[in-house]
C-alpha positions in Angstrom: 8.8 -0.3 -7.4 8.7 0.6 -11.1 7.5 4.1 -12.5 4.8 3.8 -14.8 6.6 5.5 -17.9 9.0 2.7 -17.3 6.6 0.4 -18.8 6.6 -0.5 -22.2 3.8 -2.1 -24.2 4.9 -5.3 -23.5 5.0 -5.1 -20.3 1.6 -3.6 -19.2 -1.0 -5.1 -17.2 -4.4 -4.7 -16.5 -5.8 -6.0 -13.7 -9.4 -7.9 -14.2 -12.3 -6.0 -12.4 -12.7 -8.8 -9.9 -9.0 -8.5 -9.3 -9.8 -4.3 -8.9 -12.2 -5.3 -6.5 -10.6 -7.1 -4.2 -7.5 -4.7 -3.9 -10.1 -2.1 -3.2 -11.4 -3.5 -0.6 -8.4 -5.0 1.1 -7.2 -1.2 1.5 -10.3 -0.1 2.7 -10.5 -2.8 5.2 -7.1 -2.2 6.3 -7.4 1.8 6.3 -11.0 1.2 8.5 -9.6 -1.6 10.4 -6.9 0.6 11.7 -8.9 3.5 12.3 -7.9 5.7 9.6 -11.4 8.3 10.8 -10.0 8.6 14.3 -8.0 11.8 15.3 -4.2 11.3 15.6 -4.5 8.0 13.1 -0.7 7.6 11.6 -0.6 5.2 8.8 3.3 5.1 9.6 2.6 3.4 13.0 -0.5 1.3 11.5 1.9 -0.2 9.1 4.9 -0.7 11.8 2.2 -2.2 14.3 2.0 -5.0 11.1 5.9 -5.9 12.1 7.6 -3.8 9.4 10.1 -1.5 9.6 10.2 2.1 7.8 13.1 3.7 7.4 13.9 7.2 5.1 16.5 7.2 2.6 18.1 10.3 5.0 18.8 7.5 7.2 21.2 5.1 5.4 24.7 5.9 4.6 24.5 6.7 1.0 26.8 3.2 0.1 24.4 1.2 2.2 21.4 2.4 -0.1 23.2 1.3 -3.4 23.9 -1.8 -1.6 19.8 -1.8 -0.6 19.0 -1.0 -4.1 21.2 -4.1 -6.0 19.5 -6.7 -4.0 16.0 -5.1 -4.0 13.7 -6.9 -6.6 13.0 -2.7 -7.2 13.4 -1.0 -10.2 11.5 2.2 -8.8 14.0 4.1 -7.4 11.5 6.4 -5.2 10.6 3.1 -2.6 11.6 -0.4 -1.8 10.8 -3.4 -0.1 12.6 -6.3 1.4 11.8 -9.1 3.0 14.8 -11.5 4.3 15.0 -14.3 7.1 17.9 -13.4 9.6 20.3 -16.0 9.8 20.4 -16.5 14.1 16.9 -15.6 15.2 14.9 -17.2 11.8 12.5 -14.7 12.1 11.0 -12.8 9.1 12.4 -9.3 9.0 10.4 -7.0 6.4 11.5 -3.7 5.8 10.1 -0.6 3.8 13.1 1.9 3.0 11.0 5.4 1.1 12.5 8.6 -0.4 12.3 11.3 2.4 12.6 14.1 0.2 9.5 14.2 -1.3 6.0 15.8 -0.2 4.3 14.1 2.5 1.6 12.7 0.0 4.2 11.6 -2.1 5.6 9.6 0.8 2.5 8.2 1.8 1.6 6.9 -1.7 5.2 5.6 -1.5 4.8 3.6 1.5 1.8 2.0 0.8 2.8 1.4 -2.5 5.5 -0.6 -1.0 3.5 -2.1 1.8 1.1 -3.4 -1.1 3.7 -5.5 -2.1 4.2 -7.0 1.2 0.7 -7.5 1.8 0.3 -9.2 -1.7 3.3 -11.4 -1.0 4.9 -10.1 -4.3 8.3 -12.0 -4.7 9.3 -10.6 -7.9 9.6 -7.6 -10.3 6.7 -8.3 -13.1 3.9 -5.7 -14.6 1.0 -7.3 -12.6 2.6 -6.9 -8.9 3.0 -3.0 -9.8 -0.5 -2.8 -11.2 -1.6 -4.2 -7.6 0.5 -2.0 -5.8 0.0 1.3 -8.0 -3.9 0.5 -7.0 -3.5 -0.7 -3.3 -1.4 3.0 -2.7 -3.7 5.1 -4.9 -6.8 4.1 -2.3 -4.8 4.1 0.3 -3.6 7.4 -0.2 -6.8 8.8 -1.4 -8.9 7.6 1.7 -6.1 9.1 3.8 -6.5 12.7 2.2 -10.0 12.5 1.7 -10.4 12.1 5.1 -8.0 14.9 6.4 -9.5 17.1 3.9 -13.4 16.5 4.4 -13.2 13.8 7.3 -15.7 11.7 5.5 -14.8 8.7 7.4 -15.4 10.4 10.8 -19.1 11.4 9.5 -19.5 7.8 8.3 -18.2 6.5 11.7 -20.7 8.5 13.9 -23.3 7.4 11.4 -22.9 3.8 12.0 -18.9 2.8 12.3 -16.1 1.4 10.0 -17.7 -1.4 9.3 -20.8 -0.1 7.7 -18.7 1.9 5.7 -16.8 -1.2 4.2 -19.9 -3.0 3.8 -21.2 0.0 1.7 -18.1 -0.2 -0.4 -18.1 -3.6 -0.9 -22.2 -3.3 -1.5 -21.7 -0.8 -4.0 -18.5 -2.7 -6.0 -21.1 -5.8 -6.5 -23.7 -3.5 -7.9 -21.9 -1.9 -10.1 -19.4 -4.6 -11.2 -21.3 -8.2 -10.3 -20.3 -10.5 -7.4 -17.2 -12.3 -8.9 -14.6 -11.5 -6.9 -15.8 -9.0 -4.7 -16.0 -11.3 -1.7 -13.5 -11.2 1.1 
């Protein structure tokens, strides 16, 4: 949404530790949950599975994305997020729309930036929604290039699965930080 160097003094935010917590292991759920480790994993197609569209920027007439950006709670030009009721069916429609002309790490920390704040249920633009996303897409996108660099969670996986893996995270996050919070 908003570009950190956008945010003033006032405005900052930092998130408790129990609060850090959580939002660590809510993406590390998801990511293992989905099957980050596996060969062929797309995080594009885990997030559509959850009912949301993506779309690139290259895809919508240039006046449509002005009109996208005005009614986006967004300030961040890079990535937004909408989520609207459509008037016949009443059915939730939630849409990510990303910036296709940046690196494919870029992307990805853009889309799960933006999924972040779908999965939070933000609603509107303040400094502690960005904190949550900035942190949801930083793991994210760190698991995801950790593993296609050194396929750490493919070693964890034949060493006991996914699950052991979260539980080793969450293990190590009450050790080192105490048990407030930490529980999901």
């Amino acid at each position: 949404m908003k570009d950190n160097s956008e945010t003033t003094e006032e405005e900052s935010y930092v998130l408790p530790s129990w609060r850090v917590n959580q939002i660590i292991l809510i993406a590390v759920r998801f990511l293992t949950d989905e099957g980050y480790y596996e060969d062929g994993f797309d995080y594009q197609k885990a997030i559509q599975n959850k009912g949301i569209l993506l779309k690139a920027y290259s895809a919508f007439k240039p006046e449509n994305l002005l009109e996208l950006q005005k009614i986006s709670l967004s300030l961040w030009k890079e990535g937004l997020c909408l989520v609207a009721t459509d008037s016949e069916t009443q059915q939730v429609c939630r849409m990510i729309a990303y910036n296709d002309s940046k690196t494919a790490a870029e992307i990805m920390q853009i889309i799960f930036h933006e999924y972040g704040h779908i999965l939070f249920g933000h609603t509107e633009q303040c400094p502690n929604a960005e904190a949550e996303a900035i942190l949801f897409s930083a793991i994210a996108t760190f698991l995801m290039i950790a593993e296609q660099q050194f396929h750490i969670g493919q070693l964890v996986a034949k060493d006991g699965g996914g699950e052991r893996f979260f539980e080793g995270i969450k293990a190590g996050l009450m050790e080192n930080f105490g048990t407030q919070g930490v529980m999901l």
